[in-house]
C-alpha positions, 0 to 999 in steps of 0.5 A: 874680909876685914873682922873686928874682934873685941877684947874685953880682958876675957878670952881666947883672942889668940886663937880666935884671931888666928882661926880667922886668919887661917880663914883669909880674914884681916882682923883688927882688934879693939877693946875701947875704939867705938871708932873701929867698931862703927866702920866695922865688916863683921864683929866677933865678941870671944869670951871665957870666964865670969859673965860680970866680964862684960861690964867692961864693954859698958864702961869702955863705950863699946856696947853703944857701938856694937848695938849700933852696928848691929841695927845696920846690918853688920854681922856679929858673932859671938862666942862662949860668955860673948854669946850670953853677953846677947841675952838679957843676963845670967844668972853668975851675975845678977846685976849684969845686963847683957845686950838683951838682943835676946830677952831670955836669960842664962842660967846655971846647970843643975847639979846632978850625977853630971860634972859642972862645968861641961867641959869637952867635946859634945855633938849638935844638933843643927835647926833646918836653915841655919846660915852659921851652920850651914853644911854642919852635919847632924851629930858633928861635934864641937869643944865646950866649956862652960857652966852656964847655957842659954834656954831653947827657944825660936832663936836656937840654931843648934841643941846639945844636951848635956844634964838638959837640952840647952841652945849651943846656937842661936841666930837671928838676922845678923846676929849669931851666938854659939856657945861651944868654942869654934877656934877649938873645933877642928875642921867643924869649927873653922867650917862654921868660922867660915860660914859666918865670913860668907855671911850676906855675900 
């Protein structure tokens, strides 16, 4: 199984390319061959830090070809600020388009007793039928950080609750989302890792 993985100067390569690794996956890395992305098997698109990082999968040509991929059928999966990047924007950069597979946008958490950024290991709780999710249990926990989060909706595949429920999941079709960081959560994490490998096998 051959993955691509995108890098857009904002992210955990290292660790996610060595999970999928671990997994048995070959990977091929891009951050501006639309080439690469179009004879791509499956996409993932990792991500830490500002969302206004994702002007560059604009500016390098990448985002025709992920949305392309996409309407064929390939797999993608994105993770943290790559998962936002599949909404139609946030809140951290106004002007910012995202991908706007999902129209909703991501917004800040509310400032109250609880520290912003969420940052540590929170439990999820997982939407019957999920296929990204599929033999995750109730209650498992996985390892977040972030400040921003995406609302529920018919899409969420997977709530956490921390100030506020908010989607640590999302799927539809052949496009998966997960806020929380799966290269860092343990055996839950590469389970996960693994389910989006077996995806339409």
């Amino acid at each position: 199984m051959r993955v691509t993985v995108i890098d857009y100067k904002a992210g955990n390569l290292t660790s996610v390319v060595k999970a999928l690794g671990f997994l048995g996956a070959e990977t091929e890395v891009t951050d501006d061959d639309a080439a690469v992305v179009a004879n791509a098997e499956r996409i993932v698109l990792p991500g830490v830090g500002h969302f206004q990082a994702t002007e560059r999968l604009d500016t390098s040509g990448l985002t025709p070809a992920i949305r392309a991929a996409i309407v064929q059928g390939v797999p993608f999966l994105g993770i943290c600020v790559g998962m936002q990047w599949l909404y139609a924007g946030s809140s951290e950069a106004p002007d910012r388009h995202g991908l706007m597979h999902f129209r909703e946008r991501c917004t800040r958490f509310p400032e109250r007793q609880e520290k912003v950024p969420h940052v540590g290991w929170n439990s999820i709780e997982v939407s019957p039928g999920s296929r990204l999710l599929r033999d995750v249990k109730p209650g498992e926990f996985v390892y977040f950080t972030h400040s921003f989060k995406a609302p529920v909706t018919p899409d969420t595949a997977a709530i956490t609750n921390y100030i506020e429920p908010f989607s640590s999941a999302v799927e539809r079709g052949n496009v998966f989302g997960v806020q929380f960081h799966p290269e860092k959560s343990g055996d839950t994490g590469l389970k996960i890792l693994k389910n989006f490998l077996e995806v339409g096998k």
